[in-house]
ROVO-994069 format. One record per residue: residue in one letter; x, y, z of N, C-alpha, C, O in turn; residue number from 1. Coordinates in steps of 0.1 Angstrom, whole numbers. Layout:
ROVO-994069
 aa   n_X   n_Y   n_Z  ca_X  ca_Y  ca_Z   c_X   c_Y   c_Z   o_X   o_Y   o_Z   i
  a     X     Y     Z     X     Y     Z     X     Y     Z     X     Y     Z NUM
...
END
This chain:
ROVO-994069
 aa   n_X   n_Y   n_Z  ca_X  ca_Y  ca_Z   c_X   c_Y   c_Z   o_X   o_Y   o_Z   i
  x    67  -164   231    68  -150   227    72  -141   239    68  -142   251   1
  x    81  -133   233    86  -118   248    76  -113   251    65  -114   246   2
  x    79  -106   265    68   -96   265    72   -82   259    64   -73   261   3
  x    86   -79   251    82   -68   242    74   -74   232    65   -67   227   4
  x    76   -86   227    71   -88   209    55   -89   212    46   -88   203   5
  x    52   -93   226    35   -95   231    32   -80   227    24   -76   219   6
  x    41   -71   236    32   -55   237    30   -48   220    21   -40   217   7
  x    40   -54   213    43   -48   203    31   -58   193    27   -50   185   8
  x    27   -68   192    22   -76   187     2   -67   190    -7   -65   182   9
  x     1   -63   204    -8   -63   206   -13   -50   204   -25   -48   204  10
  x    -3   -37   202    -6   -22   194   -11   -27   183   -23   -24   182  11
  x    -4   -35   172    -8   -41   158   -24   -42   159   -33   -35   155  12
  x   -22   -55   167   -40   -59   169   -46   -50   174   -58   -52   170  13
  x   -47   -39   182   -58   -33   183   -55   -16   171   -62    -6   172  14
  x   -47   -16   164   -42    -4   159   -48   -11   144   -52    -3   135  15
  x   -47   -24   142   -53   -29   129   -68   -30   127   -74   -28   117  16
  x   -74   -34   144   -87   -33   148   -96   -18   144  -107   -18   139  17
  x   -89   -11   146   -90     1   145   -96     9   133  -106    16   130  18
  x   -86     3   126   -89     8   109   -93     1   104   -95     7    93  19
  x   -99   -12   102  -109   -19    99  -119   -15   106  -127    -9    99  20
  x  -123   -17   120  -139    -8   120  -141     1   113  -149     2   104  21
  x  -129    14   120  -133    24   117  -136    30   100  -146    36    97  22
  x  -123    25    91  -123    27    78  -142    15    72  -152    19    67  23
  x  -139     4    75  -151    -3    69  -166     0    71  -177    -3    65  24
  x  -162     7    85  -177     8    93  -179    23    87  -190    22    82  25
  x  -176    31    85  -179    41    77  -187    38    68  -199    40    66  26
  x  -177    28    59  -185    21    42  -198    17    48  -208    22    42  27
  x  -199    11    54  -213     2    60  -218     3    64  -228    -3    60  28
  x  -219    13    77  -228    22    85  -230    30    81  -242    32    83  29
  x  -224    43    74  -226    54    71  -228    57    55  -237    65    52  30
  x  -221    52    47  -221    57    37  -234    53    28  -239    58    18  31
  x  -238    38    37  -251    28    30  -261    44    28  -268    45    18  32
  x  -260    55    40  -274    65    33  -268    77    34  -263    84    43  33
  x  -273    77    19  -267    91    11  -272   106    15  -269   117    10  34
  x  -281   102    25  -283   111    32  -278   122    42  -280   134    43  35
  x  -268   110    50  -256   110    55  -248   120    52  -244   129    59  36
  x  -245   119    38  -236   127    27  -222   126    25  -216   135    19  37
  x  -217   111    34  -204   115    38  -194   106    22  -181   106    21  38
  x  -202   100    14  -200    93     4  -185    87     3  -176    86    11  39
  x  -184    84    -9  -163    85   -12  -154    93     1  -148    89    10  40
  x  -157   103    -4  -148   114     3  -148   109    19  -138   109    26  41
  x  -162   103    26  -162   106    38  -154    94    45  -148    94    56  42
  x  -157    82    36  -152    68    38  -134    70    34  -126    64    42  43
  x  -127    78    23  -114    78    24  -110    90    37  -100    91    43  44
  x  -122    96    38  -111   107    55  -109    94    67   -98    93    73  45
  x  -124    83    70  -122    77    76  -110    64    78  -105    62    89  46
  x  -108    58    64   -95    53    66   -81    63    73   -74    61    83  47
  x   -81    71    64   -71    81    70   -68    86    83   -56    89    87  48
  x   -80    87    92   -83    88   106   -82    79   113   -79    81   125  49
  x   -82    70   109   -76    56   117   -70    54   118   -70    47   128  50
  x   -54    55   107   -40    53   107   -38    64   113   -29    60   120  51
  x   -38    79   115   -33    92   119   -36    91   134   -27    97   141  52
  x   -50    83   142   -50    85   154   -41    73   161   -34    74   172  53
  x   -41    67   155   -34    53   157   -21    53   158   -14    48   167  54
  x   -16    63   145    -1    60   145     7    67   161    18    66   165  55
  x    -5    75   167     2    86   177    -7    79   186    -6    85   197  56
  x   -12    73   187   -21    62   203   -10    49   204   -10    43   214  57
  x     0    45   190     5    33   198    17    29   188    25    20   190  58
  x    14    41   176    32    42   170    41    41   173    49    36   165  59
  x    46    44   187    59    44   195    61    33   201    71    31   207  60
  x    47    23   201    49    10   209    54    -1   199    63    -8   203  61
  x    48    -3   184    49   -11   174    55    -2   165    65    -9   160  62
  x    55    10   159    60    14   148    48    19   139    49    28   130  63
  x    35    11   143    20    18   137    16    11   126     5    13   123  64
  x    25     0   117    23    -9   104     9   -12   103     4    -4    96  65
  x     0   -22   110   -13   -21   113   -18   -27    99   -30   -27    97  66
  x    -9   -33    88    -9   -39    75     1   -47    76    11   -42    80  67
  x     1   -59    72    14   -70    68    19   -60    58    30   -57    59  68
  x    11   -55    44    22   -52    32    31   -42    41    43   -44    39  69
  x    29   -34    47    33   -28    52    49   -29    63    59   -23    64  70
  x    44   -37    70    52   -47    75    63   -54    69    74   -55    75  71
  x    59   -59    55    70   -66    46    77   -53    38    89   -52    34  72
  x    70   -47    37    73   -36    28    91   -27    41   102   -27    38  73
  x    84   -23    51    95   -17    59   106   -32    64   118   -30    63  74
  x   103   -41    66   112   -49    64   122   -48    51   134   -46    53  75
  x   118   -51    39   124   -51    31   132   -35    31   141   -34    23  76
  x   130   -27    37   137   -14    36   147   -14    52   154    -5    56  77
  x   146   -21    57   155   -26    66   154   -20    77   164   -17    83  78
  x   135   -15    82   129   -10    95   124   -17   102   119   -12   112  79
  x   122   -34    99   113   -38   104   122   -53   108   124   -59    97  80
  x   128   -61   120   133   -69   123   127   -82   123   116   -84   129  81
  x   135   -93   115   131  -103   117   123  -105   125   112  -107   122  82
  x   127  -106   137   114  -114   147   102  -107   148    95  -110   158  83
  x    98   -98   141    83   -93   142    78   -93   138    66   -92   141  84
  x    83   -94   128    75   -98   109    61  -107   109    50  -103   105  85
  x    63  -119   115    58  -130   114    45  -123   128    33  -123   126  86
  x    50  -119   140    38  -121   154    32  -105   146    21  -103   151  87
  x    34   -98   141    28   -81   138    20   -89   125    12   -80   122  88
  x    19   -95   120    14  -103   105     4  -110   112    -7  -105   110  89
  x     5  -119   118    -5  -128   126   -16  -122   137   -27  -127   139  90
  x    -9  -107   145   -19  -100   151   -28   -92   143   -40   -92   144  91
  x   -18   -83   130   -26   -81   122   -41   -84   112   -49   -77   106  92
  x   -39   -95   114   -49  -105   107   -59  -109   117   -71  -111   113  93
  x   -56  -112   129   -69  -112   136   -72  -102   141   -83  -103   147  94
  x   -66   -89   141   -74   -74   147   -84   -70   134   -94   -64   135  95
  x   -79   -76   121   -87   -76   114  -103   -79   110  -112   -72   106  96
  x  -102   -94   115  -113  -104   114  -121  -104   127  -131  -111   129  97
  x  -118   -97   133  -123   -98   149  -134   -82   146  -146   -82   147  98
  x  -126   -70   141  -131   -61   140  -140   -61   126  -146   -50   124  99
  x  -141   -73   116  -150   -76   108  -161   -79   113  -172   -74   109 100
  x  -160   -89   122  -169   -96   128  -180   -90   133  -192   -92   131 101
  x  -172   -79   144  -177   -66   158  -191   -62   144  -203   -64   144 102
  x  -184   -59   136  -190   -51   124  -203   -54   120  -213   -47   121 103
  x  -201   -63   115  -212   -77   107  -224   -77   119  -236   -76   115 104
  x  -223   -79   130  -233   -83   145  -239   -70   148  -249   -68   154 105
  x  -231   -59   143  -238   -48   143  -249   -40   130  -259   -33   131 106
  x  -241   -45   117  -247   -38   109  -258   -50   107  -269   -45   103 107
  x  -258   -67   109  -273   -70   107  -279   -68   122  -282   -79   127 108
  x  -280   -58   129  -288   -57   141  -300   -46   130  -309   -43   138 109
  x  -302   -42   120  -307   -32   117  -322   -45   108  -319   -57   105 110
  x  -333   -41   107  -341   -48   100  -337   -47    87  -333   -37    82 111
  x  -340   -60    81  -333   -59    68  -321   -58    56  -320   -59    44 112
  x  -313   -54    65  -300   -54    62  -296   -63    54  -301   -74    57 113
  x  -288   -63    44  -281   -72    33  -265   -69    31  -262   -57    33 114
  x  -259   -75    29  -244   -74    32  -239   -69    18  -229   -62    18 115
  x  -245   -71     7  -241   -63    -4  -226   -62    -5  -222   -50    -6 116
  x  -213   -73    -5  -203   -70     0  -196   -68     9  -184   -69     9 117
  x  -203   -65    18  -197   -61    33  -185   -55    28  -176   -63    25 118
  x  -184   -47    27  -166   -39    22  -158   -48    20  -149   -50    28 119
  x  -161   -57     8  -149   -65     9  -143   -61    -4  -152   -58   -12 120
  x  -130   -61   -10  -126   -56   -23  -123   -68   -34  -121   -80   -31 121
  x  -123   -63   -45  -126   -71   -53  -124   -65   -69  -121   -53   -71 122
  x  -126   -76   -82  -121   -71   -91  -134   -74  -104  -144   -79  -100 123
  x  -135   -72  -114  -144   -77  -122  -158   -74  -115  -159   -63  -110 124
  x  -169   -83  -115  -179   -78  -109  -177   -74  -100  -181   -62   -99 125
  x  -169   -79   -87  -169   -70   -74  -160   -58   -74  -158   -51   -64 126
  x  -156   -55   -84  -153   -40   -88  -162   -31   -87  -171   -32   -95 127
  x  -163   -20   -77  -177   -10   -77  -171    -7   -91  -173   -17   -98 128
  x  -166    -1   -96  -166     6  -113  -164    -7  -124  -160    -4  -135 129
  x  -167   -24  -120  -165   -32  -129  -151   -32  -136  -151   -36  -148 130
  x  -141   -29  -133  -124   -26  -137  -119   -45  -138  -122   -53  -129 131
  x  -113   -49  -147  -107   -58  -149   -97   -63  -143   -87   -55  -143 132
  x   -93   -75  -135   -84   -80  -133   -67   -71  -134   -61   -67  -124 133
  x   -62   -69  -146   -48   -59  -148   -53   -51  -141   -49   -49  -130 134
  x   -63   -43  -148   -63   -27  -137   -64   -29  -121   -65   -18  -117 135
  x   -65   -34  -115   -71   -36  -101   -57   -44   -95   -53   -45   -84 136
  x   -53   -49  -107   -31   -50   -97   -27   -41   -95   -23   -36   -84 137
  x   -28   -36  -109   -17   -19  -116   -18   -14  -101    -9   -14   -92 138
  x   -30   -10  -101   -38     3   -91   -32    -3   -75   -25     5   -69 139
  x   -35   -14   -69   -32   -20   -60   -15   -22   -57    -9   -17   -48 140
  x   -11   -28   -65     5   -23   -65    10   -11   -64    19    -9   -55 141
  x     5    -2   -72    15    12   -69    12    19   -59    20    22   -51 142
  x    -5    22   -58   -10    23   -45     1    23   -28     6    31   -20 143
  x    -1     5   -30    12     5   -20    23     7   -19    28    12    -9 144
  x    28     4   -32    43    12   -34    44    31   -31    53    39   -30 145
  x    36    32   -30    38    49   -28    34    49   -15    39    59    -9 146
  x    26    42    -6    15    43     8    33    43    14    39    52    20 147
  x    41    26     9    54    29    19    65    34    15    76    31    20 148
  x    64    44     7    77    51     1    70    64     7    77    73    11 149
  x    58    67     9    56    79    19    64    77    33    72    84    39 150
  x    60    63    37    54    55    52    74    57    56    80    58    67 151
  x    80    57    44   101    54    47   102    69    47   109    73    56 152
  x    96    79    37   105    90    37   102    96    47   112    99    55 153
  x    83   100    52    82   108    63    94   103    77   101   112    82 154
  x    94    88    83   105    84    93   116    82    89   123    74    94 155
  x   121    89    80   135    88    76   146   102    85   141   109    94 156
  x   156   103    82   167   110    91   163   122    81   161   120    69 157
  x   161   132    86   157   147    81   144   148    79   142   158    73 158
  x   136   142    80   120   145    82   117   149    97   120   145   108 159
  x   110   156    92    98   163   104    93   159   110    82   154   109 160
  x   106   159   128   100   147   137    88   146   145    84   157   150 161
  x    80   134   146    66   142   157    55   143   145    43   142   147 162
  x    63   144   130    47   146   122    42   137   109    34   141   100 163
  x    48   125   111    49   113   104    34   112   102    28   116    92 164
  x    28   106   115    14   107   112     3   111   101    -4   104    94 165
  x     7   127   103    -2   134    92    -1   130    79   -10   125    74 166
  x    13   132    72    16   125    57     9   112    57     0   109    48 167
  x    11   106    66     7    89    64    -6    88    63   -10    81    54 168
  x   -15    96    72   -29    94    70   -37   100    61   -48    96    58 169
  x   -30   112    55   -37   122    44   -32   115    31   -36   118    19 170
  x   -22   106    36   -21    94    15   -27    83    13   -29    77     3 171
  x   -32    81    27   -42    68    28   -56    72    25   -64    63    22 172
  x   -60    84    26   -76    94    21   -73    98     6   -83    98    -1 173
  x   -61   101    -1   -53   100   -11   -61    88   -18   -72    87   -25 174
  x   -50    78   -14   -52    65   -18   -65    58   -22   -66    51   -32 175
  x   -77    63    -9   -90    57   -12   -97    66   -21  -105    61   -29 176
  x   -93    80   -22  -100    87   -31   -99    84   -47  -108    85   -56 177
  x   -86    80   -48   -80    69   -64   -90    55   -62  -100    53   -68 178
  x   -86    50   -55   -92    36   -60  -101    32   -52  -101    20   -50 179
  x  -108    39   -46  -122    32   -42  -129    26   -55  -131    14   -55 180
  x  -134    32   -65  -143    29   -78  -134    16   -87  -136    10   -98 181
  x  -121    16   -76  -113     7   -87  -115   -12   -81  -118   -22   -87 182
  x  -112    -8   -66  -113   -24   -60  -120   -23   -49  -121   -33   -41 183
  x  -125    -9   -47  -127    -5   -29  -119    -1   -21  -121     2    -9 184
  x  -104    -2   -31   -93     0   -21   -87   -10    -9   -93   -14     2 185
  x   -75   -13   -14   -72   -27    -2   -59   -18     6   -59   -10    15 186
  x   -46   -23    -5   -33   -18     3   -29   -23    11   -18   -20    17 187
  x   -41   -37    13   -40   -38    31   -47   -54    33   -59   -56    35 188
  x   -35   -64    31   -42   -73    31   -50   -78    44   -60   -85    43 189
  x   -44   -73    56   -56   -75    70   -68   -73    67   -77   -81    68 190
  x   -70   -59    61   -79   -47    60   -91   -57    47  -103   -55    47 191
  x   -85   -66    36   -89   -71    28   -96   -86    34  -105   -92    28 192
  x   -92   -90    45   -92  -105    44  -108  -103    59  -119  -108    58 193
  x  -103   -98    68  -114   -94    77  -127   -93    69  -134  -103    69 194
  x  -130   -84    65  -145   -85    58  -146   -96    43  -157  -102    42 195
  x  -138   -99    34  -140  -109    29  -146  -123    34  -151  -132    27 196
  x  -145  -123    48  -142  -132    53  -155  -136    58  -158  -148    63 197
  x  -165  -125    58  -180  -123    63  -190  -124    51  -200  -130    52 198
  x  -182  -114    37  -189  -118    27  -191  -132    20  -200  -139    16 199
  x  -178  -133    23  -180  -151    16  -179  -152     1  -176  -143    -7 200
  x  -181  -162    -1  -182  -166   -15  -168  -161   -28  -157  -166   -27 201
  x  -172  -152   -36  -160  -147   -48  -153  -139   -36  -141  -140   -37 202
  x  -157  -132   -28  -147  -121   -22  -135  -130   -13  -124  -125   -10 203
  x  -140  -142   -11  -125  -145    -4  -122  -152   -18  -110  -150   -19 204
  x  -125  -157   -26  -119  -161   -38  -106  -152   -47   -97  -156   -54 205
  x  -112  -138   -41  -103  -132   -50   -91  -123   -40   -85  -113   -43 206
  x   -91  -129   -28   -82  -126   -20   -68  -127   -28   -61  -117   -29 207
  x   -66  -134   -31   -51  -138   -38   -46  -123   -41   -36  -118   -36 208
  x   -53  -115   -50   -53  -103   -57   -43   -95   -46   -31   -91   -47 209
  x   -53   -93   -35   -52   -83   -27   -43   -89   -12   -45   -86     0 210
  x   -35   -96   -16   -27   -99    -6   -11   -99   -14     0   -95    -8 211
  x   -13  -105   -28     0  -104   -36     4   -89   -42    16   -85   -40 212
  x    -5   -81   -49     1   -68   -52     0   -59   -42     9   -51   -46 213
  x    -5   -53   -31     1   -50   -21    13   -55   -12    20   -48    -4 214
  x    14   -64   -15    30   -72    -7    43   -69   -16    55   -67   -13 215
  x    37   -70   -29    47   -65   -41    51   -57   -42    63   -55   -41 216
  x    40   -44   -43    39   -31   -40    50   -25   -34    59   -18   -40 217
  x    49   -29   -20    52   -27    -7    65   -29    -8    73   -20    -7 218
  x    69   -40    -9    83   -47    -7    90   -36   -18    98   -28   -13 219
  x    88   -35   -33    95   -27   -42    99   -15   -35   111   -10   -34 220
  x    87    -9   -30    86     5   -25   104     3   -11   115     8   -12 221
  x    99    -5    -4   110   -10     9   129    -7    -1   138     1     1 222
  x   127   -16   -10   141   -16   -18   143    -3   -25   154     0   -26 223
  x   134     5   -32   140    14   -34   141    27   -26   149    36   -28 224
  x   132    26   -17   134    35    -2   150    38     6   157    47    11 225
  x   150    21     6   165    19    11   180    25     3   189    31     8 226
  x   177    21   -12   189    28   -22   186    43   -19   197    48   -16 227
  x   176    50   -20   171    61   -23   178    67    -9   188    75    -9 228
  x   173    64     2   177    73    15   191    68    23   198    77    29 229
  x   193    58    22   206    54    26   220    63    25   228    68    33 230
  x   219    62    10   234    74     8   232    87    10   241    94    12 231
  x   220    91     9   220   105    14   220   108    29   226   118    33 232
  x   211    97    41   219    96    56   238    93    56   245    96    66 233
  x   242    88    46   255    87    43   265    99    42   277   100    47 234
  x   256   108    31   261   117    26   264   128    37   274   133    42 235
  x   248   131    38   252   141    49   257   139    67   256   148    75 236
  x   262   127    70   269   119    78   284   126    78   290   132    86 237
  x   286   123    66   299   125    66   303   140    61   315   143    63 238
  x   294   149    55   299   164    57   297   168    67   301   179    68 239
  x   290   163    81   288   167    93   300   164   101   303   171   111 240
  x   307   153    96   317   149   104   330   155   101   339   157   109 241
  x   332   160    84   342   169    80   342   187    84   351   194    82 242
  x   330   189    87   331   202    95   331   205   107   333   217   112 243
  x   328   191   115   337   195   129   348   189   128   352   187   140 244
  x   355   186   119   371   184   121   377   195   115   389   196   117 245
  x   372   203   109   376   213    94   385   228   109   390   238   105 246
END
């Protein structure tokens, strides 16, 4: 491996690190008492906060993906280059499970503690709202299909440079605010497979879920991002070029 695809490999892993503690550890640390008060709401600001500080601590080193769907998803829309695909996927996944881990050694340091899930997402019983199999793709699929059809338009040619960020992290608090009660909210197969991976049992069982309709999601969102903005960088390309010749 280069030492760009190392540097670039290694924003992923600690930028994916990131939003796994930070998003899970909310759910786990904080939200466990309702006293707290920071409930739904406080657990989707926290995801959101993690991709928004992240995207601007190491965005410009990797691009900020910090999710494989994500990853595959801007690939398929033709932002994301073969050779990274695979080492941003593989760092991904252990900034994940590493920051699952950090997690787990911390949350049973407490007496009594029970893992109840450990934020891992899930469908049928491990559904917090009990939602069925179909619903928990539907929701998971579109979810991501819109997380990278935000994630292409905000970095696209005439968007608001410098403020990518904000969109991105305020649809991912969006995002958890929809389907927390539906799967816990994935989007994110790193973000899914790290704590699964502590729970054990059905939760990595039903990983499949949450690694295929987020990748689906994602990828759709990529192709039609690409039709969608392409001819219009096209368009206005070339009335720019006929009025300094005019």
């Amino acid at each position: 491996m280069d030492y760009d695809t190392m540097r670039r490999a290694t924003a992923e892993f600690f930028g994916t690190f990131w939003l796994t503690f930070g998003g899970c550890g909310a759910a786990v640390l904080s939200a466990a008492f309702p006293e707290l008060g920071i409930g739904f709401l406080g657990v989707a600001f926290a995801f959101g906060l993690t991709v928004l500080t992240m995207a601007y601590a190491v965005g410009h080193i990797s691009g900020g993906h910090f999710n494989p769907a994500v990853t595959l998803g801007l690939w398929s829309a033709h932002r994301c280059a073969n050779r990274h695909v695979l080492p941003y996927i593989i760092a991904q996944v252990i900034g994940a499970v590493v920051a699952a881990g950090v997690l787990y050694v911390i949350a049973s340091g407490k007496a009594g503690w029970v893992p109840n899930g450990f934020a891992s997402n899930g469908y049928g019983d491990l559904s917090p709202g009990k939602y069925g199999l179909a619903a928990c793709l539907i929701i998971e699929f579109l979810t991501t299909f819109f997380f990278l059809f935000i994630i292409v338009g905000t970095t696209s040619k005439g968007a608001a440079t410098g403020f990518a960020g904000i969109p991105i992290g305020f649809a991912l608090v969006l995002i958890h605010l929809i389907s927390i009660p539906v799967t816990n909210t994935s989007v994110n197969p790193a973000r899914s497979t790290g704590p699964a991976l502590f729970a054990g049992g059905e939760a990595v069982m039903q990983l499949w879920l949450f690694w295929l309709a987020p990748i689906a999601g994602a990828i759709a969102a990529g192709a039609m991002a690409r039709w969608l903005y392409e001819p219009a960088d096209t368009v206005n390309t070339t009335v720019v070029e006929k009025r300094a010749t005019a």
